[in-house]
N, C-alpha and C positions, 0 to 999 in steps of 0.2 A: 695503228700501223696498217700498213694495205697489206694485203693478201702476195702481190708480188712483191714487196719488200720483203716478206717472210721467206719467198723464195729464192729470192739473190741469197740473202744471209745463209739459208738451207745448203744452196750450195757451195755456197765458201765454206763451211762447215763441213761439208764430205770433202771438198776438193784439199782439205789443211788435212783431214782425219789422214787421207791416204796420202797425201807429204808426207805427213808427221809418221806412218805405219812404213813405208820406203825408207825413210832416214833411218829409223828404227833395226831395221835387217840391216843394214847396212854398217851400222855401228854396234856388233853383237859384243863390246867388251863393255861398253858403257851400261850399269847397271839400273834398266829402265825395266818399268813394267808397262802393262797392256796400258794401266790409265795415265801413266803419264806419258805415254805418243799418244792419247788419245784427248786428251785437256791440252799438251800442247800444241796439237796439229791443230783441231777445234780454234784454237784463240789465235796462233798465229793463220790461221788463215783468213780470218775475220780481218784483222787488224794488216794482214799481208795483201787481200784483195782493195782494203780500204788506200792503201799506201799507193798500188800500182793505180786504182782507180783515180786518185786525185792527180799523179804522176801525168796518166793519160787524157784528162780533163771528163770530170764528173768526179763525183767519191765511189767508194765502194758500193755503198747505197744510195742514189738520187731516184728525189720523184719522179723525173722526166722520163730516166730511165724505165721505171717502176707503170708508169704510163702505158709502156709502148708492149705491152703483154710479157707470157711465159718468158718468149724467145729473146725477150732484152733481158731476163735472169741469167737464161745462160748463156751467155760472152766471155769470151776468152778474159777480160779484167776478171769476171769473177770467179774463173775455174784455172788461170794461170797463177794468180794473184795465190788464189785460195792455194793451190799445191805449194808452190814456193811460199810464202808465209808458213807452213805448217808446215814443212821440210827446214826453214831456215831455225824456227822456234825450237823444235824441236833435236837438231844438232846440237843446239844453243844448249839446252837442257842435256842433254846426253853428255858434253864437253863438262858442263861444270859438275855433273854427276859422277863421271870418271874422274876429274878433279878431287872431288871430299873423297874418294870409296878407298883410296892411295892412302 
């Protein structure tokens, strides 16, 4: 794996963490804790920049991308992608957690 492909992913990974940490505050009934906004911001941001990226043509992670230094890591695919992924994931979680806790 290249050194910038670790960095795109790095940042889809903070950009899901702090989705998934916003959603979190936001839905104080739903009964989460620190590691689960923090597992689901994490993977839906991955899997959220991977979506938007293919969406906008390239994947979340491409070599071409991964090519063109730091500054093609961080691009809005993968720090929009990464929030919203990690904000959507982790509602998702929160919802069906408030769901069992009833």
């Amino acid at each position: 794996m290249d050194t910038n492909t670790i960095v795109q992913i790095i940042v889809q990974v903070i950009a899901g963490v702090i989705g998934g940490q916003a959603v979190g505050v936001a839905l104080k009934q739903a009964a989460m804790g620190q590691l689960t906004k923090i597992l689901g911001g994490a993977i839906g941001g991955v899997g959220g920049a991977a979506i938007l990226g293919s969406l906008l043509g390239g994947g979340g992670v491409d070599a071409a991308a991964a090519a063109g230094g730091i500054g093609s890591a961080i691009d809005l695919k993968n720090i929009l992608g990464g929030a919203g992924g990690g904000a959507i994931l982790t509602g998702i979680l929160g919802a069906v957690m408030g769901a069992m806790k009833k």
